[in-house]
C-alpha atoms as an extended CHARMM CRD file, in Angstrom:
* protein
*
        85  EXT
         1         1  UNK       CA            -14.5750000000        5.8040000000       -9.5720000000  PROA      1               0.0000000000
         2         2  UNK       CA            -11.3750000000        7.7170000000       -9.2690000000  PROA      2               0.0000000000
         3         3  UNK       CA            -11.2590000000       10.0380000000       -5.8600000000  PROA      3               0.0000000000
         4         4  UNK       CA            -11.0780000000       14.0180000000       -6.8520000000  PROA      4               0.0000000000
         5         5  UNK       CA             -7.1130000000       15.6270000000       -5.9970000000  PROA      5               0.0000000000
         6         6  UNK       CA             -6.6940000000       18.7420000000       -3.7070000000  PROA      6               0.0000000000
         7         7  UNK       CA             -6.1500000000       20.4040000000       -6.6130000000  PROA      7               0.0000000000
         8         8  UNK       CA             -6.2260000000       20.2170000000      -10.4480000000  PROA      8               0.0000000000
         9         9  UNK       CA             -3.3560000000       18.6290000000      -11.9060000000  PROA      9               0.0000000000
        10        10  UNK       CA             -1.6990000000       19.4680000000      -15.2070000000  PROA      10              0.0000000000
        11        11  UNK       CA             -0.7130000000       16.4210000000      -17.6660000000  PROA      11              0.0000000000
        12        12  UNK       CA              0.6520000000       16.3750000000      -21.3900000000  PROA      12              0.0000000000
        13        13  UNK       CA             -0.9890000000       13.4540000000      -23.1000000000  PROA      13              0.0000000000
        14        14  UNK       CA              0.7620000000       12.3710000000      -26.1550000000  PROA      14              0.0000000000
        15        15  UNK       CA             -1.5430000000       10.3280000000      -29.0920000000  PROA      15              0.0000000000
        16        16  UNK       CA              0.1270000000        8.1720000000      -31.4410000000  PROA      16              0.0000000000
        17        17  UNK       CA             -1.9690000000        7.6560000000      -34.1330000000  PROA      17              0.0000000000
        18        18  UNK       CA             -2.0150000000        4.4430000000      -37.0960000000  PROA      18              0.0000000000
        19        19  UNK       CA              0.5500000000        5.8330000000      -39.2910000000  PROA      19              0.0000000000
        20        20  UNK       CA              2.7000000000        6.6550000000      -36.5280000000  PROA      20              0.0000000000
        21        21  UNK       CA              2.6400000000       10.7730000000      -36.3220000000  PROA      21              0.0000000000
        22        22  UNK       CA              2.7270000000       11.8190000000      -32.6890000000  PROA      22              0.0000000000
        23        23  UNK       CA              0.4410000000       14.8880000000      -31.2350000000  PROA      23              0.0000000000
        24        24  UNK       CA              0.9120000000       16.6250000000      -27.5510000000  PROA      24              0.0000000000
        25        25  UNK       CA             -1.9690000000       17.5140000000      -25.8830000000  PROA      25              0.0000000000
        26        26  UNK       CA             -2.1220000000       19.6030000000      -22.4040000000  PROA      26              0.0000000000
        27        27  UNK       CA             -4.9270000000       18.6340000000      -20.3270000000  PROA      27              0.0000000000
        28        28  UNK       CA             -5.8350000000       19.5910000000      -16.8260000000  PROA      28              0.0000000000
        29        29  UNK       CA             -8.1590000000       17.3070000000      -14.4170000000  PROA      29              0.0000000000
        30        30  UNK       CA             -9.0220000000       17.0270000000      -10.9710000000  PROA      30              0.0000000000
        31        31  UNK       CA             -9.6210000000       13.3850000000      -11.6950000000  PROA      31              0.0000000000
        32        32  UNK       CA             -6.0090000000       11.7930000000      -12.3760000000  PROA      32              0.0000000000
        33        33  UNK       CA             -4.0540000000       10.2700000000      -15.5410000000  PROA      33              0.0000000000
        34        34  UNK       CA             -6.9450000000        7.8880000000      -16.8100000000  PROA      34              0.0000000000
        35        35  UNK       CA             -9.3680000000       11.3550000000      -17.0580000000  PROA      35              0.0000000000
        36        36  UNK       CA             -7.1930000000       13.0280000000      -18.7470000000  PROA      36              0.0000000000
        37        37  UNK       CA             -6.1930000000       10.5930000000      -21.5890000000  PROA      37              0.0000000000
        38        38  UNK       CA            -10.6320000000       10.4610000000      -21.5660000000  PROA      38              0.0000000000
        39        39  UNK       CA            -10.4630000000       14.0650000000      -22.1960000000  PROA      39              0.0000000000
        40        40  UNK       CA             -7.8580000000       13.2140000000      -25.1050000000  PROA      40              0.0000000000
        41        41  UNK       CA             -9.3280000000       10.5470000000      -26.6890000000  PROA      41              0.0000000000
        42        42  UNK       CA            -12.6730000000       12.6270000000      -26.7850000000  PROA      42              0.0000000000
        43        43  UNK       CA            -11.5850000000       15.8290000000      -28.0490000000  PROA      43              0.0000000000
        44        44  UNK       CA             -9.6300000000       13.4090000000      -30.7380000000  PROA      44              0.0000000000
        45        45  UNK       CA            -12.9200000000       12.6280000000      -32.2010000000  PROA      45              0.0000000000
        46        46  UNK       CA            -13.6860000000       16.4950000000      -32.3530000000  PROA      46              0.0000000000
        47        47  UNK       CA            -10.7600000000       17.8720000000      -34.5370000000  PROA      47              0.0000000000
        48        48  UNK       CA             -7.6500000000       17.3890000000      -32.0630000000  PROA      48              0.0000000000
        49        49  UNK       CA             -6.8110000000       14.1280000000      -33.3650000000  PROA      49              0.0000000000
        50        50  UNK       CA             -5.3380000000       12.1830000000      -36.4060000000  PROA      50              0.0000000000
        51        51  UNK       CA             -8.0960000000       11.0510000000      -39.4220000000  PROA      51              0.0000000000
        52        52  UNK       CA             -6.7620000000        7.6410000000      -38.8490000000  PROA      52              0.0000000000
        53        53  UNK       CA             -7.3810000000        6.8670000000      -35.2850000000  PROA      53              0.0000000000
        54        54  UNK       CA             -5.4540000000        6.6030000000      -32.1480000000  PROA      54              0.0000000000
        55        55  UNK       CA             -2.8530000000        3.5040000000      -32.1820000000  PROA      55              0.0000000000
        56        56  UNK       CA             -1.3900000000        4.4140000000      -28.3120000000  PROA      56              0.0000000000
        57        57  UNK       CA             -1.7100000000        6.9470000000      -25.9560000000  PROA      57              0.0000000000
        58        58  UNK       CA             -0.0170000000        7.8760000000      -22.7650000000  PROA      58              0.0000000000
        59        59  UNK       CA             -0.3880000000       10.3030000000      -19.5970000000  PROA      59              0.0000000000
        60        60  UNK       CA              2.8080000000       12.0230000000      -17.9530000000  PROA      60              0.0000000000
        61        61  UNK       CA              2.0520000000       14.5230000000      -14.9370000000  PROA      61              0.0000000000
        62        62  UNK       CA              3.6210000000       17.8740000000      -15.3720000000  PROA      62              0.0000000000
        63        63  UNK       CA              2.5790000000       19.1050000000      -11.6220000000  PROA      63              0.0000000000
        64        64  UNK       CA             -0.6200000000       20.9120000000      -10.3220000000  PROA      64              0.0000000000
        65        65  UNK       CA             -2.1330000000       23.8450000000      -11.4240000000  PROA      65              0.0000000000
        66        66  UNK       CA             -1.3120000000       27.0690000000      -11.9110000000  PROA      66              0.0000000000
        67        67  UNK       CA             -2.6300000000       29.6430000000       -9.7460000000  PROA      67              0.0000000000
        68        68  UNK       CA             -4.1160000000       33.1520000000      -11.1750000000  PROA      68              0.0000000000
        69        69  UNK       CA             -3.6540000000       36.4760000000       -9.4210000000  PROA      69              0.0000000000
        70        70  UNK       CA             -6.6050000000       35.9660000000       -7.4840000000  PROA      70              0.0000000000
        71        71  UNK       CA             -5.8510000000       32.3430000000       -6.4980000000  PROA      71              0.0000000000
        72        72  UNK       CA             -7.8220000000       30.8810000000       -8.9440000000  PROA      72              0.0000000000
        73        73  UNK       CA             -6.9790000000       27.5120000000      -11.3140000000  PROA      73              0.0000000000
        74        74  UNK       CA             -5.6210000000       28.9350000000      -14.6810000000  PROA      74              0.0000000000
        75        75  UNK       CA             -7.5130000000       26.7290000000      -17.4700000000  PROA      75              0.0000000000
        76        76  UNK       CA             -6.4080000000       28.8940000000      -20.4780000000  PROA      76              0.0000000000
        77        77  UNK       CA             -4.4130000000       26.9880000000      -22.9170000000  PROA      77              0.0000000000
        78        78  UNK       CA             -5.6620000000       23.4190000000      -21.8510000000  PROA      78              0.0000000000
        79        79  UNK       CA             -7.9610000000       20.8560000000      -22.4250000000  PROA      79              0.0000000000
        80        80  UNK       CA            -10.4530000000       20.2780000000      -19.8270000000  PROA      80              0.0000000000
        81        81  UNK       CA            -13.6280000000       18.4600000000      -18.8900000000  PROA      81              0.0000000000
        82        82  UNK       CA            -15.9620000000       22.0130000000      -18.4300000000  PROA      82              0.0000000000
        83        83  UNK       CA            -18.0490000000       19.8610000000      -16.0650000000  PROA      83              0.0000000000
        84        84  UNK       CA            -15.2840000000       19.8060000000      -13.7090000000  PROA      84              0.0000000000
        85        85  UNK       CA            -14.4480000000       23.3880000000      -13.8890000000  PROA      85              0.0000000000
């Protein structure tokens, strides 16, 4: 089991699928690089991904967080595990 970060990290996953199109996905996780491409590979199966499956996939860490007005983790406009937030 991965330990939990400080703070939620932002990461763009990008999916490579069989017939070689390529899809970026944002994701944000508390949980590191192997959660988030988890989080990818899950929501391909629910309408994020390619009809003809994943062929590669990889992680790259754009930084932590952002921080709302009120000092709160800004989850708009990513994927995320909703059991983590």
């Amino acid at each position: 089991m991965r330990e939990q970060r400080a703070w939620p990290v932002r990461y763009q996953v990008t999916i490579k699928s069989g017939l070689g199109q390529i899809r970026k996905l944002q994701v944000l996780t508390w949980l590191g690089p192997e959660k988030a491409i988890a989080i990818v590979a899950h929501a391909d199966g629910r309408g994020y991904g390619f009809p003809e499956g994943i062929y590669d996939i990889d992680a790259e860490e754009l930084g932590p967080a952002e921080r709302g007005e009120h000092g709160e983790v800004v989850t708009t406009g990513y994927l995320s595990d909703r059991m983590e937030f």
